[in-house]
C-alpha positions in Angstrom: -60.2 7.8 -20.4 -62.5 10.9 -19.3 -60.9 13.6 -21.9 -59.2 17.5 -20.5 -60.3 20.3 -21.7 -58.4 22.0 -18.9 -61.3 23.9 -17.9 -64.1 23.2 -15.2 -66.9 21.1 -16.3 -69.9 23.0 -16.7 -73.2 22.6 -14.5 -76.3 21.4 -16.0 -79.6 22.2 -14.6 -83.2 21.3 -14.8 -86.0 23.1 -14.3 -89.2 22.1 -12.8 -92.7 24.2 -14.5 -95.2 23.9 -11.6 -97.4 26.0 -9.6 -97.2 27.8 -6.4 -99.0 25.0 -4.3 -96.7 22.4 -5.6 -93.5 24.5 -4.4 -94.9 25.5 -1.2 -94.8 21.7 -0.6 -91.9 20.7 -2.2 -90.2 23.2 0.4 -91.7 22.9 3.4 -91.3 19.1 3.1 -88.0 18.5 1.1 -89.2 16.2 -1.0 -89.8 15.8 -4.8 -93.1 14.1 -5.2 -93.9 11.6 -7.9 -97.2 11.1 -9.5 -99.4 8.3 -11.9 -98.8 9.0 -15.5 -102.0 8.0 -16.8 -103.7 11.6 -16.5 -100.9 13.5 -18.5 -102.3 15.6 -21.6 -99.8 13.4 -23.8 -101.9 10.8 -24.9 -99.3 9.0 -26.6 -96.8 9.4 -24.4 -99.3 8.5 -21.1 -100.1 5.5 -23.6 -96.6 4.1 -24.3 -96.0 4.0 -20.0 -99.3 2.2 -19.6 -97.5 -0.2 -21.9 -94.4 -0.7 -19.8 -96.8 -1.1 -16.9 -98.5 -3.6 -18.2 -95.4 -5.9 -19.8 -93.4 -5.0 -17.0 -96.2 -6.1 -14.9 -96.0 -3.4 -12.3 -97.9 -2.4 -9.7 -97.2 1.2 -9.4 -95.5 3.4 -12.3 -94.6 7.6 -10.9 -93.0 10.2 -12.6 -92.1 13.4 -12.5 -90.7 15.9 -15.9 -88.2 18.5 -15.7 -86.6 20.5 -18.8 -83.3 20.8 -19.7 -83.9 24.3 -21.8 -83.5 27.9 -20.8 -86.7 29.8 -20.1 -89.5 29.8 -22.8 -92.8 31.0 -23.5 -94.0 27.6 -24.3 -92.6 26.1 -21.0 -94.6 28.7 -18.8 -97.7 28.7 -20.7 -97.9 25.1 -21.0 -97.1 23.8 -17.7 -97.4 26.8 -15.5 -99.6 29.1 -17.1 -101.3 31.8 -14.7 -100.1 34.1 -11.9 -99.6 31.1 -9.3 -96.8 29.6 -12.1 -93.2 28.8 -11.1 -90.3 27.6 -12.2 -87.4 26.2 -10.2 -84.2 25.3 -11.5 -82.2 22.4 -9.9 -78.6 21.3 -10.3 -78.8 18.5 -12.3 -75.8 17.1 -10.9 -76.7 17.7 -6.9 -80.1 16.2 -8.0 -79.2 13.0 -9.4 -76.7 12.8 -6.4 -79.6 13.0 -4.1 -82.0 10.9 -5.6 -80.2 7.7 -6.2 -80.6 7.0 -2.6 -83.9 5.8 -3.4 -84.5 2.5 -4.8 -86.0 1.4 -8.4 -85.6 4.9 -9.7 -84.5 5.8 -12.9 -83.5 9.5 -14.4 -83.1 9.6 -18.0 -83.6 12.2 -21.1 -86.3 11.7 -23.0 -85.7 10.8 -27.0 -87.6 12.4 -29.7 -89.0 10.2 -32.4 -90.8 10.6 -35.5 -93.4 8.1 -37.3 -90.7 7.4 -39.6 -88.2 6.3 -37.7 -90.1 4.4 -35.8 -91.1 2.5 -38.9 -87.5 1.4 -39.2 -86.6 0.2 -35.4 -88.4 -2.1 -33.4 -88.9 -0.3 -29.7 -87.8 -1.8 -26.9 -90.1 -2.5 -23.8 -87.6 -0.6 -21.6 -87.1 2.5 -23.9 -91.3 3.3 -24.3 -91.1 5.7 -20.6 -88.6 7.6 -22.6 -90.0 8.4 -26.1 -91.8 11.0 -27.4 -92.8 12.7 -30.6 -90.4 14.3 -32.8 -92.8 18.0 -32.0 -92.6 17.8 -28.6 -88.6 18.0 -28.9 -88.4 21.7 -28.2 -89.3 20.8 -24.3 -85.8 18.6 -24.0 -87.4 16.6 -21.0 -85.7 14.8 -18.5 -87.7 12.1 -16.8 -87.7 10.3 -13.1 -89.3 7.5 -13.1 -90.3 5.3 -10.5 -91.6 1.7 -10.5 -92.6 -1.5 -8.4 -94.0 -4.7 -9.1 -95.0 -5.5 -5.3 -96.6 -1.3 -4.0 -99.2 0.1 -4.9 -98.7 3.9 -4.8 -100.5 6.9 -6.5 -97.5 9.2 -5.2 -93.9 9.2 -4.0 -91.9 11.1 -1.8 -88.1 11.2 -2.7 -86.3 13.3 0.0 -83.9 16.1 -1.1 -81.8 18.9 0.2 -83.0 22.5 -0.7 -79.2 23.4 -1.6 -80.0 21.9 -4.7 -82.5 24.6 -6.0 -80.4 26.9 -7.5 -82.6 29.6 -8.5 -86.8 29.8 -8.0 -88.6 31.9 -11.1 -91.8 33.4 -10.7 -94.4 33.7 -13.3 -94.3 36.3 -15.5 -98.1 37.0 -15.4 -97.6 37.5 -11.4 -98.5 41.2 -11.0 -95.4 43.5 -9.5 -97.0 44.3 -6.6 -97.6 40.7 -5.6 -94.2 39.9 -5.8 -92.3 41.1 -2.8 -94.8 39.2 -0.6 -94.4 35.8 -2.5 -90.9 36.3 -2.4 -90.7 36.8 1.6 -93.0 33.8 2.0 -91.0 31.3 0.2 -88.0 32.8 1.6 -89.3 32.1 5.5 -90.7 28.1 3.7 -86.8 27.7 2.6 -85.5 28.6 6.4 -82.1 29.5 6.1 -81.3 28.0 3.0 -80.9 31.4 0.7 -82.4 30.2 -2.4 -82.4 33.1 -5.1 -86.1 34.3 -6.2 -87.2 36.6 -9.2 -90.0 37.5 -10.9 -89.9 36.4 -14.6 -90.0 39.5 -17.1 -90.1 37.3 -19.6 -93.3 39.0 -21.4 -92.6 42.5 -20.2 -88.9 43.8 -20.4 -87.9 46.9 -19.2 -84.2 46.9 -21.3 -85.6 45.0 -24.4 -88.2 47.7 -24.5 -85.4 50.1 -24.2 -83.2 48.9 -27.0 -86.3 49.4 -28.9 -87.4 52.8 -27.7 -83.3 53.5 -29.4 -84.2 52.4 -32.8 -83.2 54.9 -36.0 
């Protein structure tokens, strides 16, 4: 039995790190879109699902990464570094409501690992599109996955409804006065859907300056 902690339970979200291209897509077509693995910086990780390809003796192996964290430095500079950077934030639980609709796919956490564990266990074939490197842990990824032993596909489209965006981040490196206009554009992409957009001031902080401007 489910336990009560006769309060709500609380909504978790994930957050995509892209660039302005990608999201100009993703709303105008409601769709997620899934991509081939094998290019990903990650050698060892891009290594471990060329693996499962290959034992699981698939055709086509997609995937797409969100994050489970709050906002970070690392997040935007690593994946969405530059003035066309963005960050939308889904509802994790709208999202995974929406996607099971489509066939063979599979959303899971990624586990962090280091090289002395894994000297220890023996790895399953079906765990290797979910491990990582215990240094990569700060990213707390959550995975799709998508896979197919009879298509061949170098991308896939999974439908969604917009009402799962709960918030869209601009990056923090897009200059003020570019703003408004980026803003209004996604806004008239997103139709009536009233999706929340703000310009991260992640690197530049008009209060945390502040408290410091106060210090005795």
């Amino acid at each position: 039995m489910r336990p009560d902690f006769g309060g709500p339970v609380p909504d978790v979200y994930y957050r995509r790190y892209t660039e302005l291209p990608s999201l100009i897509h993703m709303l105008t077509h409601r769709q997620l879109t899934l991509l081939d693995p094998r290019s990903w910086d990650d050698r060892n990780d891009s290594y471990f699902l060329s693996l499962y390809r290959e034992r699981k003796k698939l055709k086509s192996l997609l995937a797409l990464c969100f994050t489970q964290d709050g906002e970070t430095y690392h997040h935007w500079r690593v994946f969405a570094s530059g003035s066309a950077g963005v960050s939308v934030t889904f509802n994790g639980t709208a999202l995974r409501a929406m996607i099971r609709s489509t066939p063979s796919v599979q959303i899971r956490p990624v586990k962090y690992m280091t090289l002395a564990s894994l000297r220890d266990h023996r790895l399953k074939t079906g765990s290797l599109p979910f491990l990582k490197r215990f240094a990569f842990k700060p990213e707390r990824e959550i995975r799709i996955l998508w896979e197919s032993t009879s298509e061949e596909r170098t991308s896939l489209p999974i439908p969604f409804d917009l009402s799962a965006i709960s918030r869209i981040t601009l990056s923090p490196w897009l200059h003020p006065s570019l703003s408004t206009e980026v803003k209004e554009l996604l806004r008239a992409i997103a139709g009536g859907h009233r999706i929340p957009i703000y310009r991260s001031t992640l690197i530049s902080n008009a209060e945390w300056m502040k408290f410091g401007a106060t210090a005795k």
